[in-house]
C-alpha positions as a Python dict, from the first residue, in 0.01 Angstrom:
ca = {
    (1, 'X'): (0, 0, 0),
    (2, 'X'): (160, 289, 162),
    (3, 'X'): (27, 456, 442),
    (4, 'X'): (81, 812, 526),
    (5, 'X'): (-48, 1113, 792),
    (6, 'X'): (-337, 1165, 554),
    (7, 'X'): (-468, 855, 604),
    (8, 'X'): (-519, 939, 963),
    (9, 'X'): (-652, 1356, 888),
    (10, 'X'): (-902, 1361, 1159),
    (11, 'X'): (-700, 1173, 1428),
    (12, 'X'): (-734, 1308, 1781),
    (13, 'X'): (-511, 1177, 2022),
    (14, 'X'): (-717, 1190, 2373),
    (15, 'X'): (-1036, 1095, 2177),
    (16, 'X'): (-883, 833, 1994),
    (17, 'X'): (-582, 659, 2191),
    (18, 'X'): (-536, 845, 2507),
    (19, 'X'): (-182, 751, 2724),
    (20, 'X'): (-232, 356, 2827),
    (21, 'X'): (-415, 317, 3113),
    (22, 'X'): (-636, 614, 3057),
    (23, 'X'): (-988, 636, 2865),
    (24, 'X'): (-1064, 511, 2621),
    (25, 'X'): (-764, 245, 2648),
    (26, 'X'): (-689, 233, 2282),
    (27, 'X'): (-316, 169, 2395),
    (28, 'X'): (-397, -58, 2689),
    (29, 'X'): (-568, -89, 2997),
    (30, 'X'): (-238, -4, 3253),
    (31, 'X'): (-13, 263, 3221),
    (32, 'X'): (302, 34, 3215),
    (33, 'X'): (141, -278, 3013),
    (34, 'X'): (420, -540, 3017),
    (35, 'X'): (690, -338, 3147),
    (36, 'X'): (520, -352, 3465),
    (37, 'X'): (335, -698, 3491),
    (38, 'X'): (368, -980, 3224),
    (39, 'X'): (54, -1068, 3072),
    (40, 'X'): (-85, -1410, 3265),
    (41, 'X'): (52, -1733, 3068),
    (42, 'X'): (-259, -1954, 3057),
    (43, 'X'): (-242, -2251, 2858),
    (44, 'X'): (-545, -2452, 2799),
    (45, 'X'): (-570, -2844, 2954),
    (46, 'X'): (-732, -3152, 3024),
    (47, 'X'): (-827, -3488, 2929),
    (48, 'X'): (-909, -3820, 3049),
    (49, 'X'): (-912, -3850, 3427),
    (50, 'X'): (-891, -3524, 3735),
    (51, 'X'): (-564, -3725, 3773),
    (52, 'X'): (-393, -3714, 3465),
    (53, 'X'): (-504, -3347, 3407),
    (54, 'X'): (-369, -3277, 3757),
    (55, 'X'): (-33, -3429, 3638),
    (56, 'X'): (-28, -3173, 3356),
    (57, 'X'): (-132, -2923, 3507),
    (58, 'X'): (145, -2960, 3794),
    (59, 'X'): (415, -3028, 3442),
    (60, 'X'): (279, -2695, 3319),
    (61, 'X'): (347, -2477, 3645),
    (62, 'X'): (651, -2616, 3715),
    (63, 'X'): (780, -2460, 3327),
    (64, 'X'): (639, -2145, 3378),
    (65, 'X'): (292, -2140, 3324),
    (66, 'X'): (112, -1871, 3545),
    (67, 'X'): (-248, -1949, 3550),
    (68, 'X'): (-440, -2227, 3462),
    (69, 'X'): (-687, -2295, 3177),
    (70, 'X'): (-900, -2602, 3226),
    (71, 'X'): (-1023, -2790, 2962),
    (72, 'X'): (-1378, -2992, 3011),
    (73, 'X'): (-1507, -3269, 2801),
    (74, 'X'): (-1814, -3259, 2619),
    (75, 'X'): (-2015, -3444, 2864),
    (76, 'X'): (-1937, -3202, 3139),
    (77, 'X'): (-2026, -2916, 2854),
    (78, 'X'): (-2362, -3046, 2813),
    (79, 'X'): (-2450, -3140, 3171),
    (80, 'X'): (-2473, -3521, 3114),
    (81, 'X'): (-2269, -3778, 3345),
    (82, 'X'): (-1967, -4005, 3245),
    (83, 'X'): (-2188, -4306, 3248),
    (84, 'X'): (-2462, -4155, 3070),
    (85, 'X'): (-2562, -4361, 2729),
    (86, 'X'): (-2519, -3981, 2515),
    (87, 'X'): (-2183, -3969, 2696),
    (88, 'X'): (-2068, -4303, 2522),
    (89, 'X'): (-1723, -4232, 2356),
    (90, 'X'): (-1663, -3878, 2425),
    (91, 'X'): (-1575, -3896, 2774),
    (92, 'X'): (-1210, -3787, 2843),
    (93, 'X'): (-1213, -3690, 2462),
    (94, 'X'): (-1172, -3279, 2460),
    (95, 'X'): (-1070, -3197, 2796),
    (96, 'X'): (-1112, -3337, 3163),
    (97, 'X'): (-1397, -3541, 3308),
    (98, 'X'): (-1569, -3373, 3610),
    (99, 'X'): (-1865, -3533, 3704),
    (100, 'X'): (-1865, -3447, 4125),
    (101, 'X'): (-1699, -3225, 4348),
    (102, 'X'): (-1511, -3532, 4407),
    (103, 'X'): (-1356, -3525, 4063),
    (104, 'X'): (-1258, -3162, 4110),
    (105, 'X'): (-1122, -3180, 4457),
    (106, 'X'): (-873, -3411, 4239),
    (107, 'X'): (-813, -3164, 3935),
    (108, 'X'): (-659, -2948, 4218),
    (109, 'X'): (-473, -3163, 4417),
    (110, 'X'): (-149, -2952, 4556),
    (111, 'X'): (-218, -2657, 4352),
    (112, 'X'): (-327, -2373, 4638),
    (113, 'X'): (-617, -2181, 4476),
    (114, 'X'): (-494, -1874, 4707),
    (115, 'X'): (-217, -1842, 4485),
    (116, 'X'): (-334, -1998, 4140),
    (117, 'X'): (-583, -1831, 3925),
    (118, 'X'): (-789, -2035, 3677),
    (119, 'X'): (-999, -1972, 3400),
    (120, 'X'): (-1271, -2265, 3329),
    (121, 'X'): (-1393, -2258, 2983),
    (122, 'X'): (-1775, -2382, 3049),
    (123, 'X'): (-2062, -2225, 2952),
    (124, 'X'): (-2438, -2409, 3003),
    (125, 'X'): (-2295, -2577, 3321),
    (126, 'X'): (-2074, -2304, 3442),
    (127, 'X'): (-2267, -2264, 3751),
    (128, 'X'): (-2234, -2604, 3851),
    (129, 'X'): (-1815, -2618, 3768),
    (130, 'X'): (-1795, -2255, 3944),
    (131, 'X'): (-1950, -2384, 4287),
    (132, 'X'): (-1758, -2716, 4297),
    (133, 'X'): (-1446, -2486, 4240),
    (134, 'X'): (-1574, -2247, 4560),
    (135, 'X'): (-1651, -2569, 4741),
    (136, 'X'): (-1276, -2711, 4699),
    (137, 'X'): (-1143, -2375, 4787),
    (138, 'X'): (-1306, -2410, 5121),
    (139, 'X'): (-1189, -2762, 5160),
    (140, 'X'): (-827, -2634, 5104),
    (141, 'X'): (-950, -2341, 5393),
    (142, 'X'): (-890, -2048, 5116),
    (143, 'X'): (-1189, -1780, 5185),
    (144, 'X'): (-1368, -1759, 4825),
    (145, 'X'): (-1284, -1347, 4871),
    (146, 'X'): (-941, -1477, 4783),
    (147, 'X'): (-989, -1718, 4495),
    (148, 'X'): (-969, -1529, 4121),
    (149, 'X'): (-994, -1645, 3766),
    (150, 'X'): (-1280, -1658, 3500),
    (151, 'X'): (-1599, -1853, 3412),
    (152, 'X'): (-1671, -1805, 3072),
    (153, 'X'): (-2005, -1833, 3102),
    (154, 'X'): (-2125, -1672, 2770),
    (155, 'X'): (-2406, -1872, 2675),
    (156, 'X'): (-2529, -1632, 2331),
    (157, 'X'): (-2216, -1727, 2181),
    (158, 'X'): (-2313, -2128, 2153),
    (159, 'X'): (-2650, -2135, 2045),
    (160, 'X'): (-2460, -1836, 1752),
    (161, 'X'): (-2091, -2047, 1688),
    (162, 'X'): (-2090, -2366, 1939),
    (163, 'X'): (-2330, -2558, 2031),
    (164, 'X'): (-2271, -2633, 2359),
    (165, 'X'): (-2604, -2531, 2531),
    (166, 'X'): (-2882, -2726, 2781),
    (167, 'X'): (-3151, -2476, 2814),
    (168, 'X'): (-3364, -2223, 2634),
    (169, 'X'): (-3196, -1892, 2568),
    (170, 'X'): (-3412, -1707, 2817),
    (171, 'X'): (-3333, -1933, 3137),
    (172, 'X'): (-2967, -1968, 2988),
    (173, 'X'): (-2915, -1570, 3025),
    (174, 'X'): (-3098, -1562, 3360),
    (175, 'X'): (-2831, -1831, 3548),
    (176, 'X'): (-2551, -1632, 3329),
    (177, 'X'): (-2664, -1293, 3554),
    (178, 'X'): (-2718, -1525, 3859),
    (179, 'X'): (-2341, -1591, 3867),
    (180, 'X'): (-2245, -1212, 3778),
    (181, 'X'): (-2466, -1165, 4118),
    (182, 'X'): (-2385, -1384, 4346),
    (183, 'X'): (-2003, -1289, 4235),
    (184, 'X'): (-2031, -948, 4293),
    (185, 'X'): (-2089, -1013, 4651),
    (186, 'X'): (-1924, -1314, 4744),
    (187, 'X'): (-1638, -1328, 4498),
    (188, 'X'): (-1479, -1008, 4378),
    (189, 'X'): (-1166, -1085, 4265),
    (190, 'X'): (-1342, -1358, 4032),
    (191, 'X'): (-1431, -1252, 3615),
    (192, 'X'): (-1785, -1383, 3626),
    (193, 'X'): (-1847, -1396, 3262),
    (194, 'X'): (-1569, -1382, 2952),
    (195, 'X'): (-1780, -1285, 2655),
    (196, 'X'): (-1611, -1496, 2374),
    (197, 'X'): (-1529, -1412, 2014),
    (198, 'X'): (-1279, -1694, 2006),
    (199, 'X'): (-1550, -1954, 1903),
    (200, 'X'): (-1725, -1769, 1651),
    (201, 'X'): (-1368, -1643, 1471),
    (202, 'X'): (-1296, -1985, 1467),
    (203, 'X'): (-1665, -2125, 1329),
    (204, 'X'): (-1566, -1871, 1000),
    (205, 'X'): (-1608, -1510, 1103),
    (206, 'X'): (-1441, -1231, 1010),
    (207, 'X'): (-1250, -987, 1222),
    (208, 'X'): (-1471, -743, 1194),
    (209, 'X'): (-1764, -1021, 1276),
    (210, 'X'): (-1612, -1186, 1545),
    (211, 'X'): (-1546, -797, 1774),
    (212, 'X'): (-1911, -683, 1664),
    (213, 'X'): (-2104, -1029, 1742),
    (214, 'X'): (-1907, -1027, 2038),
    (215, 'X'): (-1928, -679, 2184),
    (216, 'X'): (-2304, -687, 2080),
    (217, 'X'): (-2370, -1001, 2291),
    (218, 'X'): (-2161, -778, 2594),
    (219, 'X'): (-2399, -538, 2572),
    (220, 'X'): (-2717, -787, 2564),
    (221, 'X'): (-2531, -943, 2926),
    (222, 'X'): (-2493, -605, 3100),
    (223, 'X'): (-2866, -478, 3004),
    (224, 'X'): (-3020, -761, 3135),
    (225, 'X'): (-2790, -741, 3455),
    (226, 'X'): (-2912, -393, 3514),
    (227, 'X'): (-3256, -528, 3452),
    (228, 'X'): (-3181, -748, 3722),
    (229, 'X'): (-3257, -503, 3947),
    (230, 'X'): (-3010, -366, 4259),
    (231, 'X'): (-2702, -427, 4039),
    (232, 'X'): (-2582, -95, 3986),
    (233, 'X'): (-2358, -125, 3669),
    (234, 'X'): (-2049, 26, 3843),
    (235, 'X'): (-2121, -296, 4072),
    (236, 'X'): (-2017, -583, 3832),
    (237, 'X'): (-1855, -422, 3532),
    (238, 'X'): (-1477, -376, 3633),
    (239, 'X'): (-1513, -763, 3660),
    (240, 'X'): (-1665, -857, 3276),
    (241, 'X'): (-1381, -1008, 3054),
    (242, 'X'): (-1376, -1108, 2715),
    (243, 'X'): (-1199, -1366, 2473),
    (244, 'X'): (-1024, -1310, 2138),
    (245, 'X'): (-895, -1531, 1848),
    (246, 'X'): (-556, -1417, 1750),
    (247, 'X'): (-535, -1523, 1328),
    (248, 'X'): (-280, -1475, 1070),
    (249, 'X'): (-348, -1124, 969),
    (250, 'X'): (-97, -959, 1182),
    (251, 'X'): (-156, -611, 1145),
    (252, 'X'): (-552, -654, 1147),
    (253, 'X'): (-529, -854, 1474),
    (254, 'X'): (-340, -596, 1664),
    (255, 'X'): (-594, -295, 1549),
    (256, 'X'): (-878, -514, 1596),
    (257, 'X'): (-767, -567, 2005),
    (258, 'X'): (-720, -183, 1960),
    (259, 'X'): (-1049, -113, 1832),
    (260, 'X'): (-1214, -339, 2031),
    (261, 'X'): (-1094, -136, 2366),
    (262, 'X'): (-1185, 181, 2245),
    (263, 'X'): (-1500, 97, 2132),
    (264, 'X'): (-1642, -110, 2468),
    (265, 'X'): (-1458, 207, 2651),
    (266, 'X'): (-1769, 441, 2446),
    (267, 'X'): (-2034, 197, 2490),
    (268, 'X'): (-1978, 155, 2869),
    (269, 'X'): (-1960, 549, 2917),
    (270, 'X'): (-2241, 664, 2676),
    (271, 'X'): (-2487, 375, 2676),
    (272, 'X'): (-2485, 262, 3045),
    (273, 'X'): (-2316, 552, 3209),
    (274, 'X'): (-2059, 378, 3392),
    (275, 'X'): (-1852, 657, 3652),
    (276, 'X'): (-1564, 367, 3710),
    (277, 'X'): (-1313, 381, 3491),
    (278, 'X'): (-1244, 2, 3536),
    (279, 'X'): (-1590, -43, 3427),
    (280, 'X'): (-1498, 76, 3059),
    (281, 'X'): (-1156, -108, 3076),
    (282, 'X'): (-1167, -425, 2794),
    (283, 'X'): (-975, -663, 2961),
    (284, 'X'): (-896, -978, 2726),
    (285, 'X'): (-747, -1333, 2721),
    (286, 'X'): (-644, -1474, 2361),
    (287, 'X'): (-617, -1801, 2233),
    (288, 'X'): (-404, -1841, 1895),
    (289, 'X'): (-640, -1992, 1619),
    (290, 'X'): (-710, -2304, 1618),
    (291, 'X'): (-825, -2310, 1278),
    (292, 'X'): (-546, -2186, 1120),
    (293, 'X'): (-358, -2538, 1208),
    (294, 'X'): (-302, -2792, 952),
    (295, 'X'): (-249, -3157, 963),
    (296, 'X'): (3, -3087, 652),
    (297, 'X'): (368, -3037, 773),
    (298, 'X'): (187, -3014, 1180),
    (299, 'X'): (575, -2795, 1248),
    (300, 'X'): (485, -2561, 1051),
    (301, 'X'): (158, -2456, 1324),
    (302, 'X'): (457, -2312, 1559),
    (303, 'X'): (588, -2065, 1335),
    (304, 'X'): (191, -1938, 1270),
    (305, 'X'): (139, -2023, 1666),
    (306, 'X'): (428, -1766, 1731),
    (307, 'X'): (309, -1462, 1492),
    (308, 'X'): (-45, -1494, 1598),
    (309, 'X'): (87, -1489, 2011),
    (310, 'X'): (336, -1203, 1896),
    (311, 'X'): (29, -1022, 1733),
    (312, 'X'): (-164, -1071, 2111),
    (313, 'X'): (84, -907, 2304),
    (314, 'X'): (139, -621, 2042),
    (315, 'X'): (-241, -563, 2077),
    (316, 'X'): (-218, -504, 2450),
    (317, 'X'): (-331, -913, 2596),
    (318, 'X'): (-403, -977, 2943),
    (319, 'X'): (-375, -1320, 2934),
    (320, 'X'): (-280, -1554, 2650),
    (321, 'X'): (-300, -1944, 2546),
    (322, 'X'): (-88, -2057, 2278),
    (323, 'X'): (-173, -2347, 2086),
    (324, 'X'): (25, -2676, 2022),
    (325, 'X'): (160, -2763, 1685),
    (326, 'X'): (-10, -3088, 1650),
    (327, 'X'): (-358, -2977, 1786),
    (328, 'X'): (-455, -3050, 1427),
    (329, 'X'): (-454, -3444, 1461),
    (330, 'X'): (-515, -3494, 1839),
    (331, 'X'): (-484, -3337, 2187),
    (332, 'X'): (-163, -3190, 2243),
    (333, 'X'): (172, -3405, 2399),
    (334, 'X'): (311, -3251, 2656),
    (335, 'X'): (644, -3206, 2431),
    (336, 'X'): (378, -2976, 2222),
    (337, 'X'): (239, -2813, 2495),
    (338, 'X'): (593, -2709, 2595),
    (339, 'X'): (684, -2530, 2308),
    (340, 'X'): (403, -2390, 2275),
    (341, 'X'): (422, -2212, 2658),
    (342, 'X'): (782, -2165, 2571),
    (343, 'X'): (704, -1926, 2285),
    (344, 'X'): (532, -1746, 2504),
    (345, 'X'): (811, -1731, 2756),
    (346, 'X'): (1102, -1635, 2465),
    (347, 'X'): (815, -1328, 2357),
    (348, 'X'): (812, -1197, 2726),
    (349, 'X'): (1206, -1257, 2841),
    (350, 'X'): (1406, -1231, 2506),
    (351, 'X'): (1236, -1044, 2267),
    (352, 'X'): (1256, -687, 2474),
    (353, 'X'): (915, -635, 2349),
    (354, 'X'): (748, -580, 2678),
    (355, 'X'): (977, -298, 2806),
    (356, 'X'): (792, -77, 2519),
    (357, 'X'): (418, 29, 2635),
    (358, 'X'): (200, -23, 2280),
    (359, 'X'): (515, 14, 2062),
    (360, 'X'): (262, 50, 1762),
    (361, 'X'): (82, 370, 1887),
    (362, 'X'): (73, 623, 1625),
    (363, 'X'): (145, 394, 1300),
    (364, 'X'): (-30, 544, 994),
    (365, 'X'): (-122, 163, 925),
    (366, 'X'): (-224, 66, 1250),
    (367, 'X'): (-397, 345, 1350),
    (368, 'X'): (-607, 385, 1018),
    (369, 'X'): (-675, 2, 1037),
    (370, 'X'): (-813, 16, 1377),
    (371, 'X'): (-1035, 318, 1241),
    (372, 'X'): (-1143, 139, 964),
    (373, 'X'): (-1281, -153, 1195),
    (374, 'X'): (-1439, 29, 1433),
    (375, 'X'): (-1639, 173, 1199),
    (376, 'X'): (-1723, -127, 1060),
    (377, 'X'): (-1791, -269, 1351),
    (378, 'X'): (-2015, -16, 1481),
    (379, 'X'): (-2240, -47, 1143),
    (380, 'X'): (-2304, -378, 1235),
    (381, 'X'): (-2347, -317, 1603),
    (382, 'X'): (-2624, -60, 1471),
    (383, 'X'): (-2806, -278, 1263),
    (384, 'X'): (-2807, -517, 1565),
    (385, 'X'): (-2942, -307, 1779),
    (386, 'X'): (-3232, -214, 1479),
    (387, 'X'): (-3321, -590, 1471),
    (388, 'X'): (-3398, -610, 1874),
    (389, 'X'): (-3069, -649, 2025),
    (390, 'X'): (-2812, -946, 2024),
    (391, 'X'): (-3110, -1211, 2143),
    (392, 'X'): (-3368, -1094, 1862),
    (393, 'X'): (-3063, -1132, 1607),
    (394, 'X'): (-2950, -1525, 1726),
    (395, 'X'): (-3314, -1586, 1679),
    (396, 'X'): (-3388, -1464, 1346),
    (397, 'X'): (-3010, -1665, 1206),
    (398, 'X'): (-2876, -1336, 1146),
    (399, 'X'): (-2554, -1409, 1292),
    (400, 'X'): (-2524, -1735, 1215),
    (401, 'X'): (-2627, -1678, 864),
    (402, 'X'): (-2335, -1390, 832),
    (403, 'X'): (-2100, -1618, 989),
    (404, 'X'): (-2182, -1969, 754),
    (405, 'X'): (-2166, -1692, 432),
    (406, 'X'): (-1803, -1584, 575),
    (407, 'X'): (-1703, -1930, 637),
    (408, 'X'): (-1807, -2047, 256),
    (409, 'X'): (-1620, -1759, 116),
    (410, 'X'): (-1264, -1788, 356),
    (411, 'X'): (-1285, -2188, 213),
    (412, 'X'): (-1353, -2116, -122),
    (413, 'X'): (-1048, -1853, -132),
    (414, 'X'): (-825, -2117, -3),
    (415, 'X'): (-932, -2411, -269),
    (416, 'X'): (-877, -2151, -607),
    (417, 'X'): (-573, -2011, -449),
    (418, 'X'): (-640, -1666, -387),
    (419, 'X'): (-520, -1756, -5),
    (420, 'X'): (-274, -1915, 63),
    (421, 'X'): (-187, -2175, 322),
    (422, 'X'): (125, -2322, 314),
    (423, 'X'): (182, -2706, 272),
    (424, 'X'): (-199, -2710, 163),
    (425, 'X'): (-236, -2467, -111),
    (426, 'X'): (133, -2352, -145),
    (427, 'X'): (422, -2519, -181),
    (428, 'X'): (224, -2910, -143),
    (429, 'X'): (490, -3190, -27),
    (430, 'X'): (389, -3541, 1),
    (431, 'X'): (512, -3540, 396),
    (432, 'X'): (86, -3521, 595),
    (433, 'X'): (180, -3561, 913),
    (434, 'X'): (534, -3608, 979),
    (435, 'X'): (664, -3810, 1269),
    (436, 'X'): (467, -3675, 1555),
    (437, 'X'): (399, -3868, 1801),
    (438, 'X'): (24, -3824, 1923),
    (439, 'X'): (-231, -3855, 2300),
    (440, 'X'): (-480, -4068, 2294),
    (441, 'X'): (-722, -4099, 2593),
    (442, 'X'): (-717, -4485, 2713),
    (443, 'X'): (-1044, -4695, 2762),
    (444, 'X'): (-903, -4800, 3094),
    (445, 'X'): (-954, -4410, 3207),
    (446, 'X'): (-1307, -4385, 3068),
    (447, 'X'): (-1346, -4730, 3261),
    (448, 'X'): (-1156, -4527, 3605),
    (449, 'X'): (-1411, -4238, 3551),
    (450, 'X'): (-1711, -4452, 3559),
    (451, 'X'): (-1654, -4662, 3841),
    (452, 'X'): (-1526, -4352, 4048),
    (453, 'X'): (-1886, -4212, 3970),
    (454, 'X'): (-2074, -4512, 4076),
    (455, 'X'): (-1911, -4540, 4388),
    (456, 'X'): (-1986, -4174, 4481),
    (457, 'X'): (-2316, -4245, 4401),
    (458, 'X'): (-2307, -4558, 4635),
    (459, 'X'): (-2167, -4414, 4926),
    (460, 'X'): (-2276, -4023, 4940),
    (461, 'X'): (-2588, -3970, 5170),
    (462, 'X'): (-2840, -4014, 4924),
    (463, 'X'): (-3124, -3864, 5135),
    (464, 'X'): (-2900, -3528, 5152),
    (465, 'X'): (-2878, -3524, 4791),
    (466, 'X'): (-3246, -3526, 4706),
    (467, 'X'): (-3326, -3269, 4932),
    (468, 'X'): (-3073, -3061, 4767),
    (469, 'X'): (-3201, -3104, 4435),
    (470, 'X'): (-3538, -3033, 4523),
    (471, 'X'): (-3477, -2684, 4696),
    (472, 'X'): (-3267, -2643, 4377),
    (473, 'X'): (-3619, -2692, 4207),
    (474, 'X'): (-3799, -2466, 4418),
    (475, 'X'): (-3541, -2193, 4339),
    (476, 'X'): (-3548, -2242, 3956),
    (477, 'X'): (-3915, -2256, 3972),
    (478, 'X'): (-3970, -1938, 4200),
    (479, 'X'): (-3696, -1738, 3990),
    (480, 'X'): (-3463, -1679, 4217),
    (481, 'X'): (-3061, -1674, 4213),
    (482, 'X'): (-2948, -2037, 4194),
    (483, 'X'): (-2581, -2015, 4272),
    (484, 'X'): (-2627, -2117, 4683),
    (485, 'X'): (-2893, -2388, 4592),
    (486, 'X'): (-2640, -2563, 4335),
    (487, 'X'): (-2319, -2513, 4575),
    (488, 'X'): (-2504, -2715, 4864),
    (489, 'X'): (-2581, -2961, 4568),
    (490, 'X'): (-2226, -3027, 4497),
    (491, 'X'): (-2163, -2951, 4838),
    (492, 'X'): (-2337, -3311, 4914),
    (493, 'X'): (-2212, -3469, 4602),
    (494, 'X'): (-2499, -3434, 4367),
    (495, 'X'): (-2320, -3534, 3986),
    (496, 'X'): (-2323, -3291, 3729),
    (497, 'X'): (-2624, -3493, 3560),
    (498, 'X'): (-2842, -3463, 3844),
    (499, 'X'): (-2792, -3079, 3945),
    (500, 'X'): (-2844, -3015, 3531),
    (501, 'X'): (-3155, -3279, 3502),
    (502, 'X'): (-3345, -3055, 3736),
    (503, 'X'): (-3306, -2741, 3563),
    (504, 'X'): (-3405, -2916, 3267),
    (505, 'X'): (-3684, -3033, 3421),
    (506, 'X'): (-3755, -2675, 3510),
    (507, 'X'): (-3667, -2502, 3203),
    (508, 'X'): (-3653, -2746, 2881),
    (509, 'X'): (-3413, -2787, 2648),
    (510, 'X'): (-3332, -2567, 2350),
    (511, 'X'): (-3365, -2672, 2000),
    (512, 'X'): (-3156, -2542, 1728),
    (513, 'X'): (-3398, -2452, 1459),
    (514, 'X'): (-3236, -2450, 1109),
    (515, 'X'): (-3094, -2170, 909),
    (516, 'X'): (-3128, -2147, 573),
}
C-alpha cells in the first residue's frame, strides 16, 4: 500500500502530536527522548535461590544493565510458602523464591537500592514483596524517599489474561489503591502500579485489544483511587506506569505506543481533570514478546528479539526488557541473557538512533496507523464503559471472551499459512532445537530454600509474629490501608504464606468461573 498526505487530511499537529514532551505526548514524554537520557535497560531475572538470582543480577550490572527486573516464582505469585504441599515442584521454576524478608535481604546483597532502581513484577502479593523491599532499604540505611522502581501491581489484568490472583476482585483492587496511598506519601519516587498489556498481548490479543483492555483497566484504578477519598488525582498520577508487548508488526507497534500516549494524555485531561501535566504523561516499560519465540531454529528469536526492541525505542520506551533467544525451551543462560541486553546496548550506542527525537513523526504511514488505532481503540473503550466499566466487563467474560476468539484466529492463521513464522510454517528444517545449551533449577536449591524457611521459622520470635498478623487482621477487617500492618509483618519475619493466609482468611479466595 502506499501512503500519501491524504491519508492524513484532517491532521492537526498540536492536537494530534504536539513537540515531545508537550501535551498530548504523541512524540514522547521529554523533549529530548534518547538524546538526552537512554531509556532504562531492565532485563527480567530470577530463579532458584535469593543467591543465585543475586549472582545474576550482579553478572547483569556489571554488562550494562541499568535497572533491575525481578522475576518471582509462582509460589511467591500466589502467596503460598516454599514448603507448602501446592508449592511442590514449582518452586525456583519461573523466577526467584522469596518467602521472608530474609530471602530478600539476600536478592540484594551489594546492590545499594539508593542507586539501583527495580521493577518487581508481582501482582496479588505485591504488597507483601513491596514492604520487604522498604524493609531491606532501611537495613542498608537508604530513607524509602530515596528508593524508586515499580510494583506492578495490576491485579484486573490476571483474573482477564493470567491467573495469578489470591483474593476476590473487590478486596484485590482495594490493597492495589492501598499501595498507590501509602506511596504517595511515603515513597514518591516509587511507580506504585504498572497497568500491564504485556500479559494479555501475549494470552492472544490484538494490538488494538491489548492498549484498550489495558487503558480501560487504568481508568477503573484511578476512579476508584479518587473514590478513595483525600487522593486528589494530581496526587498519585505522575507516578502510574504501564507495560507493553512489543510483537512483530513493526510499524503497528510503534503507532500503537503512539496512540496509546495520546489517548491516556485525553482521558487524564477530560475525564478526571488532571492540571499536572505529568499526570497525563504515559510512561511505559516494554518487554519483547514472548510468544513470538519458537523452539524451531531458538537463533532465529534474536533477530525477531532485535526488531521488536528496535520497534520499542522508535515508539518512544522508557524502559525496556529484551528477551533471550532460548526462552522458548527453558529459563534463559546467562550467555542468552547477554545478547539479549547487548542488543539493547548496540540499539542505544551504535545505531545513532537515539540522537533523533521520534524520527517517525509525520510519516503518512505512521501517523494514519496510529489514527486508525486510536479510533479503534476508543470504540472499544466506549463499549466498556456502556457495560459498567473495566470490573463489570472481567465479570461478564467480555474480555476474556474477545481475547480466547483473537487467540483461535492468530493460531489458525499460522497452521493454513496465511502467517507466517519462519522455521515453523516457512521454510521447515529438520534442526528443533539446535545445540543450545539450557538452565535448569537443581533439587538441591529447592532443598536450600526449604530448610532456610524452616529455620526462620524456628528461630524468629514467634510471639512477635502473631501479634503482627493479628493487627494485620484487624486492619483488613476494619478496612483500612494495610501497607504499615504488613511491613511490621515482614518486619518480624512473618513468611509470605502467613501475611497472605490472613487476608484470605479475611477476604476469600476468587474463583474463576468459566467462559463459554
Amino acid at each position: 500500500m502506499l501512503y500519501k498526505p491524504e491519508d492524513i487530511r484532517d491532521f492537526d499537529y498540536e492536537k494530534d502530536l504536539g513537540d515531545p514532551g508537550t501535551f498530548p505526548f504523541t512524540r514522547g514524554v521529554y523533549p529530548t527522548m534518547y538524546s538526552g537520557r537512554l531509556w532504562t535497560m531492565r532485563q527480567y531475572a530470577g530463579y532458584a535461590t535469593a543467591e543465585e538470582s543475586n549472582r545474576r543480577y550482579q553478572y547483569l550490572l556489571s554488562q550494562g544493565q541499568t535497572g533491575l527486573s525481578v522475576a518471582f516464582d509462582l509460589p511467591t505469585q500466589m502467596g503460598y510458602d516454599s514448603d507448602n504441599p501446592l508449592a511442590a515442584g514449582e518452586v525456583g521454576k519461573t523466577g526467584v523464591a522469596i518467602d521472608t524478608l530474609a530471602d530478600m535481604e539476600m536478592l540484594f546483597h551489594r546492590i545499594p537500592l539508593d542507586r539501583v532502581s527495580t521493577s518487581m513484577t508481582i501482582n496479588a502479593t505485591a504488597a507483601v514483596l513491596l514492604t520487604m523491599y522498604i524493609a531491606v532499604a532501611e537495613k542498608q540505611g537508604v530513607p524509602i524517599s530515596r528508593i524508586a522502581g515499580t510494583v506492578q501491581n495490576d491485579l484486573l489484568k490476571e483474573y482477564i489474561a493470567r491467573g495469578t490472583y489470591i483474593y476476590p476482585p473487590a478486596p484485590s483492587i482495594k490493597i492495589t489503591v492501598d499501595i498507590i496511598e501509602y506511596c504517595s506519601t511515603y515513597v514518591p519516587k516509587w511507580n506504585t502500579i504498572s497497568v500491564s498489556g504485556y500479559h494479555i498481548r501475549e494470552a492472544g490479543a490484538t494490538a488494538v485489544q491489548e492498549l484498550a483492555f489495558t487503558l480501560a483497566n487504568a481508568i477503573t484504578y484511578v476512579q476508584y483511587a479518587i473514590e478513595r477519598g483525600g487522593l486528589d488525582v494530581d496526587s498519585f498520577a505522575p507516578r502510574l506506569s504501564f507495560f507493553f508487548n512489543a510483537h512483530n508488526d513493526f510499524f503497528e507497534e510503534i503507532a500503537k505506543f503512539r496512540a496509546a500516549r495520546r489517548i491516556w494524555a485525553y482521558i487524564m485531561k477530560d475525564k478526571f481533570k488532571a492540571r499536572n501535566p505529568k499526570s497525563c504523561m504515559l510512561r511505559f516499560h516494554t518487554q519483547t514478546a514472548g510468544a513470538t519465540l519458537t523452539a524451531q531454529e531458538p537463533d532465529n528469536n534474536a533477530i525477531r528479539v532485535a526488531f521488536q526492541a528496535l520497534a520499542a525505542v522508535l515508539g518512544g520506551t522508557q524502559s525496556l526488557h529484551t528477551n533471550s533467544r532460548d526462552e522458548a525451551l527453558a529459563l534463559p543462560t546467562e550467555d542468552a541473557v547477554k545478547l539479549a541486553l547487548r542488543t539493547q546496548q548496540i540499539i542505544a550506542y551504535e545505531s545513532n538512533i537515539p540522537q533523533t527525537v521520534d524520527p517517525l513523526g509525520g510519516s503518512y504511514y505512521v501517523e494514519s496507523l496510529t489514527n486508525r488505532i486510536e479510533h479503534e481503540v476508543r470504540a472499544y473503550l466506549k463499549k466498556i464503559e456502556e457495560m459498567g466499566g473495566a470490573l463489570a466487563a472481567i465479570e461478564r467474560g467480555y474480555f476474556q471472551k474477545e481475547i480466547h476468539k483473537s487467540a483461535y484466529e492468530y493460531q489458525k492463521a499460522i497452521e493454513r499459512g496465511a502467517k507466517s513464522v519462519i522455521s515453523v510454517n516457512r521454510f521447515v528444517t529438520e534442526e528443533k532445537t539446535g545445540k543450545l545449551s539450557t538452565l535448569t533449577v537443581s533439587p538441591q536449591a529447592v532443598r536450600k530454600q526449604i530448610r532456610r524457611l524452616r529455620k526462620i521459622r524456628r528461630e524468629r520470635n514467634n510471639a512477635k509474629v502473631r501479634v503482627t498478623l493479628k493487627r494485620l487482621e484487624e486492619a483488613a477487617l476494619a478496612g483500612t490501608n494495610l501497607m504499615q500492618p504488613i511491613l511490621e509483618c515482614v518486619k518480624a519475619y512473618a513468611t509470605i504464606g502467613e501475611v497472605s493466609d490472613t487476608l484470605r482468611n479475611v477476604y476469600g479466595e476468587y474463583k474463576e468461573t468459566k467462559v463459554i
